[in-house]
Structures are given as structure tokens and as C-alpha cells.
C-alpha positions, 0 to 999 in steps of 0.5 A: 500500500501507499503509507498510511498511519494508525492511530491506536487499534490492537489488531488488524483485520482483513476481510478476505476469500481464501477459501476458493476452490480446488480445496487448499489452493487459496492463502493470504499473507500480510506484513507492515513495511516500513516507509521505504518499503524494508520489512518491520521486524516481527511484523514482515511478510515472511513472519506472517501466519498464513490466513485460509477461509473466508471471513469479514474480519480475519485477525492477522498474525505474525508468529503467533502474536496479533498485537499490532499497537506498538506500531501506532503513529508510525508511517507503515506500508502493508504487504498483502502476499495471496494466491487464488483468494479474493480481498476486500479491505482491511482495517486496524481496530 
């Protein structure tokens, strides 16, 4: 994404399709860059847990761990990493 800056909020959300067929084929990753577009530590693309299914409001993870608060106020760029699924919007809350 273009930089965007959040102001409080815990948690990010994404409302996206993975669950599309064949069975298994669909996944979605997302990681916070920051500004110049270098992976944020504990919240880069390749720490990202993997999100499957379909939902309105899937909570993004990075091993394990969904706090997101520590990089409030900071101008971040997101990462959205998918094959074969739809997505819709995402928001920090």
C-alpha cells in the first residue's frame, strides 16, 4: 500500500476469500513495511501466519502474536502476499 498511519487499534483485520476452490489452493499473507518499503521486524511478510477461509474480519498474525499497537503513529506500508483468494479491505481496530 501507499503509507498510511494508525492511530491506536490492537489488531488488524482483513476481510478476505481464501477459501476458493480446488480445496487448499487459496492463502493470504500480510506484513507492515516500513516507509521505504524494508520489512518491520516481527511484523514482515515472511513472519506472517498464513490466513485460509473466508471471513469479514480475519485477525492477522505474525508468529503467533496479533498485537499490532506498538506500531501506532508510525508511517507503515502493508504487504498483502495471496494466491487464488479474493480481498476486500482491511482495517486496524
Amino acid at each position: 500500500t501507499v503509507p498510511i498511519r494508525f492511530v491506536g487499534g490492537r489488531e488488524l483485520r482483513v476481510n478476505a476469500d481464501a477459501d476458493r476452490p480446488p480445496p487448499g489452493s487459496s492463502w493470504l499473507k500480510v506484513g507492515f513495511l516500513d516507509e521505504g518499503g524494508r520489512p518491520i521486524a516481527g511484523f514482515s511478510p515472511e513472519e506472517a501466519d498464513t490466513i485460509r477461509g473466508d471471513s469479514v474480519a480475519h485477525r492477522a498474525s505474525w508468529r503467533g502474536r496479533w498485537e499490532v499497537s506498538s506500531l501506532s503513529g508510525r508511517p507503515v506500508r502493508l504487504a498483502f502476499r495471496f494466491v487464488n483468494t479474493r480481498l476486500y479491505s482491511f482495517t486496524v481496530r
